[in-house]
MIFI-560255 format. One record per residue (C-alpha): residue in one letter; x negated, y negated, z negated. Coordinates in pm, 1 decimal. Layout:
MIFI-560255
   rest         xx         yy         zz
      A          X          Y          Z
...
END
This chain:
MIFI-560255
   rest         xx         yy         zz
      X   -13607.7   -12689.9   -12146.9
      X   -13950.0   -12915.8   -12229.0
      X   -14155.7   -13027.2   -11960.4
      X   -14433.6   -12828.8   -11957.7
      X   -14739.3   -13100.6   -12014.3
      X   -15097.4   -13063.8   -11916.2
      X   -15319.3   -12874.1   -12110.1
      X   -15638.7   -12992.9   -12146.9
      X   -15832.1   -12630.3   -12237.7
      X   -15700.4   -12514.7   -11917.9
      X   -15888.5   -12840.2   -11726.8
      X   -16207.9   -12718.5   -11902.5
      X   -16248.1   -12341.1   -11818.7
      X   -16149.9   -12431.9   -11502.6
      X   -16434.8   -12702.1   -11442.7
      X   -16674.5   -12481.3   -11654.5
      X   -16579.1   -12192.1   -11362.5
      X   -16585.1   -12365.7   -11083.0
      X   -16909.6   -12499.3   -11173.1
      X   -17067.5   -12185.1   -11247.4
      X   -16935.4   -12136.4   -10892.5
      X   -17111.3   -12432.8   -10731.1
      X   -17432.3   -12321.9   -10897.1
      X   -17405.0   -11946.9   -10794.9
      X   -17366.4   -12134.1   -10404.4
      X   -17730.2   -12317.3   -10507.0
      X   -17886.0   -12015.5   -10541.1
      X   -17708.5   -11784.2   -10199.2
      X   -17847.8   -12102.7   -10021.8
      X   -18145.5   -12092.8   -10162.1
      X   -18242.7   -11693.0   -10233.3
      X   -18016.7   -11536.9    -9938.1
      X   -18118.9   -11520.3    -9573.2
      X   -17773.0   -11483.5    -9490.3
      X   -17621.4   -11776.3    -9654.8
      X   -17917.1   -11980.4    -9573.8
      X   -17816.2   -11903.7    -9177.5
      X   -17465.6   -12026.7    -9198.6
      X   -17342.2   -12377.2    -9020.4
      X   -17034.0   -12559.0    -9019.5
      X   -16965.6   -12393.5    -8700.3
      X   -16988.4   -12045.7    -8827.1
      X   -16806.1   -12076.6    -9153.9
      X   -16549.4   -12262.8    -8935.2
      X   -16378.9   -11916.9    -8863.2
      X   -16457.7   -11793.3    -9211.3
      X   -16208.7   -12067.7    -9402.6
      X   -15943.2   -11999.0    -9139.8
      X   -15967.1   -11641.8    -9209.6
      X   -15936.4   -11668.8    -9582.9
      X   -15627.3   -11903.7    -9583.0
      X   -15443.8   -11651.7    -9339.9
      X   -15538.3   -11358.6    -9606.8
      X   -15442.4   -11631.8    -9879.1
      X   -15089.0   -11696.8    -9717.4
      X   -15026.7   -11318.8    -9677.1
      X   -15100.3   -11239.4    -9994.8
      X   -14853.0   -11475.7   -10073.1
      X   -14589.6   -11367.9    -9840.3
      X   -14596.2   -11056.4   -10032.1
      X   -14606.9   -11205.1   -10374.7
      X   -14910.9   -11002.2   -10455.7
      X   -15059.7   -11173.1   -10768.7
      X   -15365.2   -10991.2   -10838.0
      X   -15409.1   -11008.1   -10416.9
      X   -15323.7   -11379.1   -10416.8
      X   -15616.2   -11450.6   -10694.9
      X   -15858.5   -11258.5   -10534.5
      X   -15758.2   -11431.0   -10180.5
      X   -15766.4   -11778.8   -10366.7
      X   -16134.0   -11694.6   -10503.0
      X   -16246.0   -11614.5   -10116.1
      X   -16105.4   -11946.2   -10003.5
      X   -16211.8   -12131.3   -10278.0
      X   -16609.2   -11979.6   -10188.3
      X   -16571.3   -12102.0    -9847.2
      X   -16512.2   -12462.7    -9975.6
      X   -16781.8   -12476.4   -10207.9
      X   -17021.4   -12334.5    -9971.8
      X   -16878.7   -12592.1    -9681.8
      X   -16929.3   -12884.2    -9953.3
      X   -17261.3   -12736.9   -10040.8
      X   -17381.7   -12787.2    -9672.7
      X   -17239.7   -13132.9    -9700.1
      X   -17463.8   -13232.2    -9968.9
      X   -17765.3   -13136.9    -9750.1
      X   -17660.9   -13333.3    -9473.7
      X   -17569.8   -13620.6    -9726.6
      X   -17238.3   -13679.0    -9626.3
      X   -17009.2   -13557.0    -9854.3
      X   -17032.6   -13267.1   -10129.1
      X   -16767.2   -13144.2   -10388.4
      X   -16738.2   -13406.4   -10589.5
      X   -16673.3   -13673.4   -10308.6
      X   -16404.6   -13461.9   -10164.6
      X   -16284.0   -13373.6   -10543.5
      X   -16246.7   -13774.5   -10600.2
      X   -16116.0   -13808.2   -10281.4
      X   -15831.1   -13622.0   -10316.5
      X   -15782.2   -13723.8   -10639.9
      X   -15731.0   -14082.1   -10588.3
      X   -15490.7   -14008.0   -10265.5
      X   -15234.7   -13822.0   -10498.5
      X   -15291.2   -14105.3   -10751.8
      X   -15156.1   -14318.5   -10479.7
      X   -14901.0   -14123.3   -10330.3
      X   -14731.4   -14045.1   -10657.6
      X   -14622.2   -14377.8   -10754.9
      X   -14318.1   -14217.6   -10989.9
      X   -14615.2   -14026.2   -11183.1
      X   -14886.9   -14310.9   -11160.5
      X   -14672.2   -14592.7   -11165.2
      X   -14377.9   -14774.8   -11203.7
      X   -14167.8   -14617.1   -10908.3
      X   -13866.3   -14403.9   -10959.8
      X   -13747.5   -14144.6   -10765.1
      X   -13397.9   -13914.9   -10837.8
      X   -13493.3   -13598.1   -10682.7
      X   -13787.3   -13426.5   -10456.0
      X   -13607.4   -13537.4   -10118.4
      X   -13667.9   -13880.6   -10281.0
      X   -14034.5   -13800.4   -10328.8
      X   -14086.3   -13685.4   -10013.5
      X   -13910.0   -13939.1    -9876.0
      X   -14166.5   -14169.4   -10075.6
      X   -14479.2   -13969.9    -9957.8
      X   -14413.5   -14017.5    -9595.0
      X   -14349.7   -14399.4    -9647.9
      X   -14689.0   -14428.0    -9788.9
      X   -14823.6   -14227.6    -9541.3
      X   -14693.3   -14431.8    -9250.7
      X   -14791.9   -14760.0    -9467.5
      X   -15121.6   -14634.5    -9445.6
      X   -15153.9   -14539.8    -9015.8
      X   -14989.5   -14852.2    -8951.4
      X   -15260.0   -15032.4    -9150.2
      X   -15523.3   -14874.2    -8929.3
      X   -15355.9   -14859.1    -8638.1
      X   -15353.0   -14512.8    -8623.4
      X   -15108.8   -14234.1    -8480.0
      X   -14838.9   -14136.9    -8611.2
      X   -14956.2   -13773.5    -8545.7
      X   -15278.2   -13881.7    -8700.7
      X   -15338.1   -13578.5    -8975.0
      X   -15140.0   -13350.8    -8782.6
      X   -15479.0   -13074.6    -8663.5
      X   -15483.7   -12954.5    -8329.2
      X   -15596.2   -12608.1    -8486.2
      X   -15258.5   -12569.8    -8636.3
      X   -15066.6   -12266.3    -8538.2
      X   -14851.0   -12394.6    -8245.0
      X   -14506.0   -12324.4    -8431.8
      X   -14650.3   -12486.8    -8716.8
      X   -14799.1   -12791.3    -8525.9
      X   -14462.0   -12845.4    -8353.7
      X   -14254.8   -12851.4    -8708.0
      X   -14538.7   -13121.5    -8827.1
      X   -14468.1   -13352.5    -8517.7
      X   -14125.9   -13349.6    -8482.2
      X   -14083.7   -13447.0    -8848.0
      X   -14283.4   -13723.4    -8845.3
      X   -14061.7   -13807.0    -8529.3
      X   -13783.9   -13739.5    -8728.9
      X   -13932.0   -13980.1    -9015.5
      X   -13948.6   -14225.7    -8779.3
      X   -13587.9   -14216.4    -8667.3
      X   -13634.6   -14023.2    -8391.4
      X   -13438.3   -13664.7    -8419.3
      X   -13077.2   -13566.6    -8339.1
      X   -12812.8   -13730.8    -8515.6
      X   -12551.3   -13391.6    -8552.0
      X   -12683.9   -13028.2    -8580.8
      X   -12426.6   -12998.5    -8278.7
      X   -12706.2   -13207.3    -8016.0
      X   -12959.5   -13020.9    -8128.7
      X   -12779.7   -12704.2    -8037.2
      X   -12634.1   -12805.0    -7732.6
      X   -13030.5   -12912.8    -7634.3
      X   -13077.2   -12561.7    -7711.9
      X   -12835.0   -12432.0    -7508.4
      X   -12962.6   -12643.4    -7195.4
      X   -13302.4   -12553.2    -7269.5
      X   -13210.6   -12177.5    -7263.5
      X   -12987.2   -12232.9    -6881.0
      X   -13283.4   -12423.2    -6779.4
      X   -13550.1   -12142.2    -6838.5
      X   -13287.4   -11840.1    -6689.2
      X   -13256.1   -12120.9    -6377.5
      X   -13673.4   -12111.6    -6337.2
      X   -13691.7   -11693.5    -6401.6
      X   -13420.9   -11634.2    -6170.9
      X   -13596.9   -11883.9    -5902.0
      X   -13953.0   -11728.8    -5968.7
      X   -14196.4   -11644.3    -5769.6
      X   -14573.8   -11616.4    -5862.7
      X   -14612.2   -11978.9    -5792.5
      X   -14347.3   -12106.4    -6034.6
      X   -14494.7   -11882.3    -6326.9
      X   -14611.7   -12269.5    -6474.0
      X   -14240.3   -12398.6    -6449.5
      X   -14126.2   -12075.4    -6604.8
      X   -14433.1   -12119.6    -6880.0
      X   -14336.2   -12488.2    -6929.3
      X   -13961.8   -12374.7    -6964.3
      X   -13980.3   -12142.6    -7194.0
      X   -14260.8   -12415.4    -7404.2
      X   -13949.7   -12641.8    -7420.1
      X   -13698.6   -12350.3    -7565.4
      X   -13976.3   -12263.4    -7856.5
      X   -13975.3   -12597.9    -7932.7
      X   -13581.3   -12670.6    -7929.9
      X   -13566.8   -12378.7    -8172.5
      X   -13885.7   -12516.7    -8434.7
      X   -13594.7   -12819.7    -8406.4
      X   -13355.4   -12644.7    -8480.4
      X   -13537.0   -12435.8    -8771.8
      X   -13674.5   -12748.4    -8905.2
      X   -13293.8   -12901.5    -8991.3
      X   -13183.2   -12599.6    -9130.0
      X   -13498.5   -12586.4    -9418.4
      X   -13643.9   -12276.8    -9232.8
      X   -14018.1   -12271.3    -9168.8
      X   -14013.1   -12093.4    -8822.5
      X   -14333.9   -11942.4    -8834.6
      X   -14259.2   -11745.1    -9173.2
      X   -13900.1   -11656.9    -8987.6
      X   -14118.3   -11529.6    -8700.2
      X   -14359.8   -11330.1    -8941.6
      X   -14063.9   -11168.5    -9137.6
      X   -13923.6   -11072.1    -8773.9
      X   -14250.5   -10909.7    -8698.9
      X   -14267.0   -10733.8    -8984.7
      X   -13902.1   -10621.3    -8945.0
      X   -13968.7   -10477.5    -8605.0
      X   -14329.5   -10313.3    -8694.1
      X   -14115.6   -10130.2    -8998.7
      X   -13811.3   -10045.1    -8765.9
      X   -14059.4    -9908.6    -8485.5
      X   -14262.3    -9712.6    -8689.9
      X   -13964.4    -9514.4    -8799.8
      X   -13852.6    -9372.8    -8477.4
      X   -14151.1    -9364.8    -8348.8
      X   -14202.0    -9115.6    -8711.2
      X   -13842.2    -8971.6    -8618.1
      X   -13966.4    -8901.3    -8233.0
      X   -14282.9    -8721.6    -8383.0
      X   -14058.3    -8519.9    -8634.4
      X   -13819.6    -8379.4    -8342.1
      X   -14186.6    -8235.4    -8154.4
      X   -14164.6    -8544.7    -7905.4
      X   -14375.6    -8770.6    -7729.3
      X   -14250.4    -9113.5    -7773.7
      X   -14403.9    -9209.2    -7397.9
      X   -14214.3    -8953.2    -7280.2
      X   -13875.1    -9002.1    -7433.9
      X   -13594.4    -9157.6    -7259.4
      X   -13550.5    -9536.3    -7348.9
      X   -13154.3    -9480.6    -7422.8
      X   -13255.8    -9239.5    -7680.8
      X   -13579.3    -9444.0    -7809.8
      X   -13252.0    -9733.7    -7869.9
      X   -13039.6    -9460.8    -8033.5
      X   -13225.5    -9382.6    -8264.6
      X   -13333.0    -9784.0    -8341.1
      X   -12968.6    -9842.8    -8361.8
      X   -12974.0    -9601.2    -8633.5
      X   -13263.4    -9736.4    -8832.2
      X   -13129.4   -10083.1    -8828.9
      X   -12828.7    -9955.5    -8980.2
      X   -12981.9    -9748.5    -9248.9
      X   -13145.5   -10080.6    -9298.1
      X   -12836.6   -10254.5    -9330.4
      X   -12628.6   -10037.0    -9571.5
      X   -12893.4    -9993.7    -9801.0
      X   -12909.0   -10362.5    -9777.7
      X   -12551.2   -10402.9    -9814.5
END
């Protein structure tokens, strides 16, 4: 199969929309009392919202959802860029050029002469550059990594650029014995606790969460999608007996938890045979 190559029309009805786009943002700044009252502050929570709906469309491979979503982000950046430009200290463009010349440079096999053999290598590559580039301004090595990040998320992006650095478990085996001590230390602090140990118990069970983002993160699994698909799996499973409880003329606050279980045993394996 042909490597699929650039096409150039595509490049132009996308500038041409995005354009009409940034021009459409002139005039809500201009014309609508509304847009005219936003800050960077209050469109802050906006662009957070939109790339949750954006990822969920996702997660549900929702096309039509995902392009609308995309659209909603993609406002928020144009109107964040727009009040950039009034402030004079970055707009679109800037950030457009910005970008581009980073993935110029951290593409070497593309731009350059570099070779890579797979996209372990590339990465591999990327993270190289990266660190070239903190240690040539002294910076972190969690410098990039946002404090906003979702706290799952924030501890897979630290521990692999720990892990980068040569820092991470040789064998899967430590990791899971770490695990293991992690979990007899937290049952040690909940069996000891009293009201004034709830921060040992807090900082305990801290330290198991992030053993396990460890031990997602060498197994390829992104632990906060794991965790979503478990929360969806439980919301489904629930709402069925809880459906099943109503069918039988039941209250489920008043059933018996041995029967509430019952009948969740028997949901999970419905689940699994039709799985199966």
């Amino acid at each position: 199969m042909s490597e699929e190559r650039p096409h150039p029309g595509r490049s132009v009805e996308a500038g041409a929309a995005v354009s009409d786009l940034v021009r459409l943002m002139d005039r809500l700044r201009i014309e609508c009392p509304w847009d005219r009252k936003q800050t960077f502050r209050t469109l802050s929570g906006y662009l957070l919202e939109e790339c949750y709906e954006a990822i969920d469309a996702l997660s549900r491979e929702d096309w039509d959802d995902t392009e609308a979503e995309l659209g909603d982000l993609l406002f928020e950046i144009v109107f964040l860029a727009r009040l950039g430009s009034e402030t004079g200290a970055f707009d679109l463009a800037s950030s457009a050029r910005r970008i581009h010349a980073k993935m110029v440079a951290r593409h070497p096999h593309v731009f350059g002469s570099a070779e890579v053999q797979d996209a372990d290598a590339v990465r591999t590559q990327w993270e190289a550059i990266k660190e070239k580039e903190r240690a040539a301004t002294g910076a972190s090595p969690f410098d990039g990594v946002p404090n906003a990040l979702p706290a799952l998320l924030k501890a897979v992006r630290m521990t692999s650029r720990a892990a980068d650095l040569g820092f991470d478990w040789e064998r899967d085996a430590d990791v899971l014995a770490k695990l293991d001590e992690e979990v007899a230390e937290f049952k040690a602090e909940l069996t000891a606790a009293g009201g004034e140990r709830k921060e040992r118990v807090e900082s305990e069970i801290g330290d198991l969460l992030f053993t396990v983002v460890n031990v997602a993160r060498r197994h390829g699994v992104d632990p906060e999608g794991a965790l979503q698909r478990t929360n969806e799996k439980f919301r489904r499973r629930f709402e069925e007996v809880v459906r099943r409880v109503g069918a039988a003329g039941k209250d489920v606050r008043r059933t018996p938890l041995a029967e509430l279980d019952a009948l969740w045993d028997q949901v999970k394996a419905e689940e699994h045979r039709e799985d199966s």
